[in-house]
N, C-alpha and C positions, 0 to 999 in steps of 0.2 A: 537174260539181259542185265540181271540188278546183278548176279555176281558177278560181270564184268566192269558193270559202273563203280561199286563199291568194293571192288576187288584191288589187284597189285598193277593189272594191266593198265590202264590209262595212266594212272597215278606220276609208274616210272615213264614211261612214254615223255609223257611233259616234263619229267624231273630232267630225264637226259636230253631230249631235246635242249633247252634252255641251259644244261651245263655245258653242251656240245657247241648252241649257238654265241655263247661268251669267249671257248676257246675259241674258234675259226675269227669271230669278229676282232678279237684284239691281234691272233696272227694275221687275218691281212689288214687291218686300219691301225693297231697301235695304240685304241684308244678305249675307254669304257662303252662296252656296249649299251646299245639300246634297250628297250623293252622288247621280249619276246613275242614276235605276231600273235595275235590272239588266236588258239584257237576252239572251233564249238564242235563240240560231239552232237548225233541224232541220232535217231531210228526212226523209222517207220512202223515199228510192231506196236502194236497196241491201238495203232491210230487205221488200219487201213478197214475205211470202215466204207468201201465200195462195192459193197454186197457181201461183203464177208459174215453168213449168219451169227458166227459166236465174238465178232468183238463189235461188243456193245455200247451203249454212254457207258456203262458202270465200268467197262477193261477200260476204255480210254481215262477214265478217270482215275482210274486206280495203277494205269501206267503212269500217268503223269507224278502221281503222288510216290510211287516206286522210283522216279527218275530225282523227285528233289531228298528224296531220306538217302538213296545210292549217294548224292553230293554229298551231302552235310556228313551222312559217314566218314566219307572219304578226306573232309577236310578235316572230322575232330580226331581221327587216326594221326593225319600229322603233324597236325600242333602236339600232340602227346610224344611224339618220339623225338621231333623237335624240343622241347622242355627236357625232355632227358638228356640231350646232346647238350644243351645250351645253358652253361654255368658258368658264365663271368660272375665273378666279385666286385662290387665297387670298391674295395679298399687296393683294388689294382688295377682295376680300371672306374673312374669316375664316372658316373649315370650323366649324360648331355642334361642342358636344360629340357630341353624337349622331351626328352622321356621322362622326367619328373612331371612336367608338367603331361602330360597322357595316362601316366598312371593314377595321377588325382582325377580328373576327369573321370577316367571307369571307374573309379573306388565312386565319387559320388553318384556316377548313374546305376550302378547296381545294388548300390546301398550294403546292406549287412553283409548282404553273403560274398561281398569284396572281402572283408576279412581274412579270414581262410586259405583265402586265391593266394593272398598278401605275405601274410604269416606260414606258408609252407617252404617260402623261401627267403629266409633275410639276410639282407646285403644282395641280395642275383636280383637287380631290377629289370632286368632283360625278361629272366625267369617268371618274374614277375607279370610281367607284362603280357607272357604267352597265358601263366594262368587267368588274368581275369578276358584276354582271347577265347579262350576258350571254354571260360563261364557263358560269355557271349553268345558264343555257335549253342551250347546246350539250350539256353533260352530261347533259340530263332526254331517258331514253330507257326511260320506263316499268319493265318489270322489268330492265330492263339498264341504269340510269342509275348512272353514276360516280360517286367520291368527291364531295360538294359540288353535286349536281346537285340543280333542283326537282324537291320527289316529292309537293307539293302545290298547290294554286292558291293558300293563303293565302301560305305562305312568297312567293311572287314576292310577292304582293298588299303585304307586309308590307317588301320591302323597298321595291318602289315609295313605300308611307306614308314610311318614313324619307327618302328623298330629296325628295322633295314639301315636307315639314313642315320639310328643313334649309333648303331655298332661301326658305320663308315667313321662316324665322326671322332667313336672311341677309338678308333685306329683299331678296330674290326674288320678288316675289308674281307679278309678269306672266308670269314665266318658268314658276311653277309652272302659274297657272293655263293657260295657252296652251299646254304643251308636255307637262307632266308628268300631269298631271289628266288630260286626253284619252286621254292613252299609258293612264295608271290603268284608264279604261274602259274603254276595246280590251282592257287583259289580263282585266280581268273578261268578259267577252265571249268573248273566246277562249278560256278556262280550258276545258278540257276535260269537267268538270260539266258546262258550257253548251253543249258541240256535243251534237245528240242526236240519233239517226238512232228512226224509231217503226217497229216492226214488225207486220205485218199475218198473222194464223195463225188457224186453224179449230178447230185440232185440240188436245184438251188438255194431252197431251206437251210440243210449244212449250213453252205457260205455265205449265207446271211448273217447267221446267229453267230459265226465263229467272226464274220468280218465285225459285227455290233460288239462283240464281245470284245475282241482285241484291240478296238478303238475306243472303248469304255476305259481301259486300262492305262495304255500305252499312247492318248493321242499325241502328247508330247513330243513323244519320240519320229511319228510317222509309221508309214504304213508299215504291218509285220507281216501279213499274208502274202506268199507268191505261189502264184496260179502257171500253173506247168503246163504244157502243149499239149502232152496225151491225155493228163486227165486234169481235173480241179485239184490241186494238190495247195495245201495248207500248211504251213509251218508254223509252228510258234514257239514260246519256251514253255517252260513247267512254271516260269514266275505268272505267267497271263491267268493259269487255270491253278491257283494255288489257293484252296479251299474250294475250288470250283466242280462244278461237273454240268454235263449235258445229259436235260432229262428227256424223256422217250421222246416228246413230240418237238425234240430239235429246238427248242430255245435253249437259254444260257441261264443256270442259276449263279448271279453272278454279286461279287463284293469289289466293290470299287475299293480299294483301300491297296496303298501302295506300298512293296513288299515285294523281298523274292523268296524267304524262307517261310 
């Protein structure tokens, strides 16, 4: 399961999706497309824990923690080959305000080791921008993430829109759409809301502790569990159980702290 998460197959899947769904949309509307439907990957392995002797709290736990390192892989793979691809100069094409102003921002939330990020590329504030991205992703370690690190799927989501919207503005449109927009989806994809492992239980203890559990979390949001006809079946993401695990006698070790990496 984790070499297909963290592997080439979803990756392109959603790349080409999302370049396939830009050309159809502008052949029959004429016009910029939309956002790509969102979509969420699952499995069931790790989690079918209705009678199955060997997966334990400790596989489900260690599935889940398999399902969010498969993302984060997957997205600091393409920011990497992205930065490769992606060298505008400002002395030909001007940095927007908005991307000056984004690049300050990360430079002072990560502090020193923005430097670096900074200084391996001067004059490419685009380049720029992927690197201190992707200082970002390396920080995002759930309840152990570093100064400056993602602790949410929007924050990435939101610096991807600023680089996207600088290059439309630089009079970048190909670059965005072909390169940046795709990546956009992949991270939506990959966010960690979106991996979701479903679990399989009999017995009403489980769906206690996973219903207390995922309302400790997410009540914001509303309900995440859905309970299926044949059996009690449980869905959730890998953000709900992220530093988490279920110990033997079915409660929830659990950290309230809001976070998908």
């Amino acid at each position: 399961m984790r070499c297909i998460i963290s592997g080439r197959l979803f990756p392109e899947v959603v790349e080409l999706l999302d370049l396939r769904f830009q050309h159809s949309w502008r052949a029959a509307f004429k016009t910029q497309p939309p956002r790509l439907p969102r979509l969420a990957f699952g499995s069931w392995v790790g989690g079918d824990r209705d009678g199955h002797p060997f997966v334990t709290p400790e596989v489900t736990a260690r599935t889940l923690s398999l399902l969010r390192e498969g993302a984060l892989s997957v997205l600091r793979e393409r920011f990497r080959e992205l930065a490769a691809r992606l060298s505008l100069d400002e002395s030909v094409r001007p940095a927007p305000a908005g991307l000056r102003k984004r690049l300050g921002e990360l430079a002072s939330l990560l502090g020193e080791a923005s430097n670096a990020a900074v200084e391996r590329n001067p004059g490419e504030p685009w380049r720029q921008l992927i690197n201190l991205m992707l200082l970002r992703l390396e920080r995002a370690n759930g309840s152990a993430t570093e100064a400056g690190g993602y602790v949410s799927p929007q924050d990435l989501i939101e610096d991807l829109e600023v680089l996207e919207g600088s290059l439309r503005e630089a009079g970048a449109r190909h670059i965005a759409d072909l390169d940046v927009r795709p990546l956009a989806a992949q991270a939506r994809a990959c966010s960690a809301s979106t991996w979701r492992l479903s679990t399989f239980a009999r017995t009403a203890p489980i769906m206690t502790a996973l219903s207390r559990a995922c309302c400790a979390r997410r009540a914001s949001r509303g309900p995440i569990i859905r309970n299926g006809a044949r059996k009690r079946n449980s869905t959730f993401s890998i953000a709900n159980f992220n530093r988490s695990a279920l110990s033997p006698d079915l409660t929830c070790a659990w950290r309230a702290r809001p976070g998908m990496w």
